[in-house]
C-alpha positions in Angstrom: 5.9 -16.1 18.3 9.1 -15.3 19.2 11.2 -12.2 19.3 13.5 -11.4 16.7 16.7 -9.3 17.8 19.4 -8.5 14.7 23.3 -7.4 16.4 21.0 -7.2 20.1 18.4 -4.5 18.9 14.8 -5.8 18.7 12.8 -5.9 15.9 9.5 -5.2 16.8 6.2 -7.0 15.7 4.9 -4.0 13.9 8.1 -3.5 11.6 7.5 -7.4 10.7 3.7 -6.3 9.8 4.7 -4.0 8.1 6.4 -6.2 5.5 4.0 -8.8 5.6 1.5 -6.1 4.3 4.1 -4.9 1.8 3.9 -8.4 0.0 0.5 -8.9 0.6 -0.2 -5.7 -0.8 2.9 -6.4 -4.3 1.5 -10.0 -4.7 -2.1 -8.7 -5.0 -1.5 -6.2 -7.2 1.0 -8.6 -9.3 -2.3 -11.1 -9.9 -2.1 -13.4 -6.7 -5.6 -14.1 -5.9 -6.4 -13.3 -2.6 -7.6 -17.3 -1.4 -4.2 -18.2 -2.6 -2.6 -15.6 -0.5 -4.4 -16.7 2.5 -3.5 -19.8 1.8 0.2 -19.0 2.0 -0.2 -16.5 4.8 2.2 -18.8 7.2 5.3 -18.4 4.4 4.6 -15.2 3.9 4.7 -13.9 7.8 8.3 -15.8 7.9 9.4 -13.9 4.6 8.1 -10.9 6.1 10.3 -11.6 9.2 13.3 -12.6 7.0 12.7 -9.3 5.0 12.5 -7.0 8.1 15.9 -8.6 8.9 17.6 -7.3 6.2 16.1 -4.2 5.9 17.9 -3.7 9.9 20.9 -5.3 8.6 20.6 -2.3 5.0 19.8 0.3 7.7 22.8 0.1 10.0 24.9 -0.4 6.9 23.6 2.4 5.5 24.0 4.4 8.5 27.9 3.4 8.7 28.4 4.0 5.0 27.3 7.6 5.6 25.8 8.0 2.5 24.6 11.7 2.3 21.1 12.1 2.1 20.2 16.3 1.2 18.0 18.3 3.0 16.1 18.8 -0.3 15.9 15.1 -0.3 13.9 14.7 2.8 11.8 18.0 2.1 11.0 15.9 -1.3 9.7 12.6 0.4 7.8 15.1 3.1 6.1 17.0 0.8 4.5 13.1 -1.2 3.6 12.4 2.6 2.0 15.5 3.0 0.0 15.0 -0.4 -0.9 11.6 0.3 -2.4 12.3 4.3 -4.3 15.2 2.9 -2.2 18.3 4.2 -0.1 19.6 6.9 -2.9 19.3 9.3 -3.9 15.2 8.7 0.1 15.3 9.3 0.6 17.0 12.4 -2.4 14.8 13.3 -0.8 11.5 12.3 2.2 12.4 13.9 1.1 13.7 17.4 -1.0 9.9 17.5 2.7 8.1 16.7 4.0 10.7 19.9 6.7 11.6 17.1 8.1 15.0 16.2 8.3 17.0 12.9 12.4 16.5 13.7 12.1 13.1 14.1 10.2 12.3 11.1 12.5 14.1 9.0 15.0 11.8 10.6 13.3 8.9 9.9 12.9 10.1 6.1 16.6 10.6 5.9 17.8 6.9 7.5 14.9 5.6 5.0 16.2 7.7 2.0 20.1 6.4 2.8 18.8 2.9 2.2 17.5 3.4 -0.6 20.3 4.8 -2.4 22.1 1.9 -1.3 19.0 -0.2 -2.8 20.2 1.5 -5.7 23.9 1.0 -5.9 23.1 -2.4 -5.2 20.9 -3.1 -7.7 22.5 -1.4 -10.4 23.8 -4.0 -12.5 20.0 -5.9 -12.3 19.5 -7.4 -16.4 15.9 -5.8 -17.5 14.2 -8.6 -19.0 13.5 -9.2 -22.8 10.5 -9.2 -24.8 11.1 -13.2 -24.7 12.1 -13.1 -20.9 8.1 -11.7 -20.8 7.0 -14.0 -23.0 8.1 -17.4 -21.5 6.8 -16.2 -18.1 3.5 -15.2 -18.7 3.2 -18.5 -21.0 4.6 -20.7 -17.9 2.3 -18.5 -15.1 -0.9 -17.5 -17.3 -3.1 -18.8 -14.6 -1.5 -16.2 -12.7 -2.6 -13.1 -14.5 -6.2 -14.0 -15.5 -8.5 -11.5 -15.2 -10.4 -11.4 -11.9 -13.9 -10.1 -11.6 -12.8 -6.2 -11.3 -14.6 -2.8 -10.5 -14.2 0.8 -11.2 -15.5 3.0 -8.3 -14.9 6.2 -6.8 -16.1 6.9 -2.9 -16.6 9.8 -0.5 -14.9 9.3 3.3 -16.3 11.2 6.0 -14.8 9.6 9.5 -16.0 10.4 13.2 -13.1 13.1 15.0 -14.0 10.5 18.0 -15.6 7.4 19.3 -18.6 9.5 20.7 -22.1 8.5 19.5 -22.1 12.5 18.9 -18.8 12.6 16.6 -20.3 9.8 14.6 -24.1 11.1 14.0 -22.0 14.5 13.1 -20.1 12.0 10.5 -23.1 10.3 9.4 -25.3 14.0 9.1 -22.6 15.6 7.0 -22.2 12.5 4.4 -25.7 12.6 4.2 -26.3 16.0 3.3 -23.5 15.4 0.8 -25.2 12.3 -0.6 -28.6 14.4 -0.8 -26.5 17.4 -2.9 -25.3 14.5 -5.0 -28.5 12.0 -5.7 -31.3 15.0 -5.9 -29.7 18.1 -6.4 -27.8 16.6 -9.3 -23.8 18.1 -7.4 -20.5 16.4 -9.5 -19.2 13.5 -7.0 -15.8 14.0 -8.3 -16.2 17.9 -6.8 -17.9 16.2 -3.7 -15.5 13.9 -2.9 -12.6 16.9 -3.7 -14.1 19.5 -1.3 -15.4 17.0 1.1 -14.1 13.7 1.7 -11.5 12.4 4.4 -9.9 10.3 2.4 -6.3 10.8 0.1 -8.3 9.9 -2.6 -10.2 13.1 -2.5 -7.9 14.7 -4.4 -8.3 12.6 -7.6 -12.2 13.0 -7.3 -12.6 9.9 -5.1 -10.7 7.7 -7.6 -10.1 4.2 -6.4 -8.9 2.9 -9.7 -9.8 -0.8 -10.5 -10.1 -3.0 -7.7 -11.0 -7.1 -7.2 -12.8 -8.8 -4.7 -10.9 -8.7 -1.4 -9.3 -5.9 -2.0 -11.3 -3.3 0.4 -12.9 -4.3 3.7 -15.8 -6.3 3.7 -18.7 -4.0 4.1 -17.1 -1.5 1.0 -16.3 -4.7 -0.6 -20.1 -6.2 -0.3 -21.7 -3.2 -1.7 -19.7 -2.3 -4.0 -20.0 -5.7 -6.4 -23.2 -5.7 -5.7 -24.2 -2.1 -7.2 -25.1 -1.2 -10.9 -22.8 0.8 -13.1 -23.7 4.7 -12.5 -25.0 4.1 -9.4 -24.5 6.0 -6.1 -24.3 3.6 -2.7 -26.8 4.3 0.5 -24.3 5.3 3.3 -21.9 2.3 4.4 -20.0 2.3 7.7 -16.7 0.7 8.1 -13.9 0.8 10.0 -12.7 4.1 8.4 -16.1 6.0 9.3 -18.7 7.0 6.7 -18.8 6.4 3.0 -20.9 6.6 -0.4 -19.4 4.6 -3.3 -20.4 5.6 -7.2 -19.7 2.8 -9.3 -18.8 4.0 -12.9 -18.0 0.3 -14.6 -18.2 -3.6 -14.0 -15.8 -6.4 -15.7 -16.3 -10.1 -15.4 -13.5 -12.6 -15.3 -11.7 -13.7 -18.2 -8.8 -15.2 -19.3 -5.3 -12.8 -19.4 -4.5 -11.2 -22.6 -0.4 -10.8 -22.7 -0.3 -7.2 -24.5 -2.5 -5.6 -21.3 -0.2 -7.1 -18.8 3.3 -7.1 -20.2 4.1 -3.9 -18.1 2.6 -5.9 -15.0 5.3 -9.0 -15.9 8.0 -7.1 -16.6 7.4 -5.2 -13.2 7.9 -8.6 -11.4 10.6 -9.6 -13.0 12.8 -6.8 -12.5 11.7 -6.7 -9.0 12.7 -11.1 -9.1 16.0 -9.9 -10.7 17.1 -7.1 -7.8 15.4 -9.2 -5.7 18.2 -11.7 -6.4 21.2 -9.2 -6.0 19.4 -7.7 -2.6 19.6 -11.2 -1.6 22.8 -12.1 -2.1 24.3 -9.4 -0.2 21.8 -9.5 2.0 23.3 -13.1 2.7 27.1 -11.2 3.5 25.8 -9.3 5.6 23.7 -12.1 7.5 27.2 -13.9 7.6 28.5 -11.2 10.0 25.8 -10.1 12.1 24.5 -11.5 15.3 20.4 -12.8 15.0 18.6 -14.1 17.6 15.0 -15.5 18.8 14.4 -15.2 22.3 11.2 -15.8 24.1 
């Protein structure tokens, strides 16, 4: 694929991955079903590219608007990070492996922050939809919002600090012995997975919420749908290291009722509706700006 320079500054492959997995990521949540998203992978990567566009051409308006951004501000969207990672430490961590500096980060925080306040001016004047507004477009996309085979499941991470055979045996000794405290000493997995496991989700007791199929990687994915509710997993390795899943319920496809996803709909059509006005100027600012594709 070609490179993408905006006003002769590259956009690099990674930003455009990062969009793509933004809409992968809103579409799946919003009821896509994940064939139909592979399906439209090829319009999505350009619609990821066309999005990472704008978000340059947002930034360096942004950046020329001055629009203050506090210190407060940044020690706000810091301090979700933090919470999220795990802790100052799994921050430090993440940072040194992106070679990036606490300064730099906060930096970072503060360009990202200045967009979206302009996000927001923007999109002020964005119509919220109307009980009938919901109605007509969950009758015209039903298919859409039907109820996928779904699982409730909370899991323990334990990953390798290396790609030693010794880090991982270390890895796969400790989520065992935690397994053992929880299957035949009778231990609480939600205090398990809060005192021990590697993962953000710790902190809610393991909680990973309901899920479809396709949603995890393959191996959690397998086991998972294939367990019985109240049932704790043998030990699975994936990509992220070590895990033990506990399965708390099960629901089988069914056709969408409106009442449990009216929030969901009028989530996407706000999001259709500032979409629109992003767009738009978006487009002025295309109008003036200098984008390329080089090889």
């Amino acid at each position: 694929m070609k490179r993408l320079f905006v006003n002769g500054r590259e956009i690099t492959p990674e930003v455009i991955q990062f969009e793509l997995e933004r809409l992968i990521r809103f579409y799946a949540e919003h009821g896509m079903p994940q064939d139909q998203i592979r399906q439209q992978l090829p319009q999505l990567t350009q619609q990821a590219r066309q999005q990472a566009i704008g978000s340059r051409l947002l930034m360096d308006e942004a950046n020329l608007l001055d629009i203050p951004v506090t210190d407060g501000e940044v020690d706000d969207q810091l301090e979700k990070i933090k919470q999220q990672l795990g802790g100052d430490e799994k921050l430090n961590r993440a940072l040194a492996e992106r070679k990036t500096s606490l300064h730099d980060f906060r930096e970072q925080l503060r360009r990202g922050r200045r967009v979206d306040k302009l996000v927001e001016k923007i999109t002020a004047g964005a119509e919220d939809p109307s009980e009938a507004d919901l109605l007509a477009h969950f009758n015209a996309h039903k298919s859409e919002y039907s109820k996928s085979e779904r699982v409730l499941a909370q899991h323990i991470l334990i990953s390798p600090d290396g790609d030693t055979e010794t880090s991982k045996q270390e890895a796969r000794d400790k989520i065992r012995a935690i397994r053992k405290r929880i299957v035949e000493e009778g231990k609480n997995f939600s205090d398990e997975a809060a005192a021990h496991s590697m993962c953000p989700s710790g902190k809610q007791g393991g909680s990973l919420g309901w899920f479809s199929r396709g949603m995890m990687v393959p191996e959690f994915d397998k086991a998972v749908f294939e367990m019985r509710d109240g049932e704790v997993s043998d030990i699975i390795e994936t990509q992220f290291g070590f895990h033990i899943i506990y399965k708390t319920a099960h629901e089988d496809a069914g056709e969408p009722d409106f009442d449990e996803v009216r929030e969901q709909v009028r989530d996407f059509l706000r999001h259709n509706r500032r979409g629109e006005l992003m767009a738009a100027h978006v487009n002025e600012l295309r109008e003036k700006a200098t984008i390329e594709e080089r090889d």
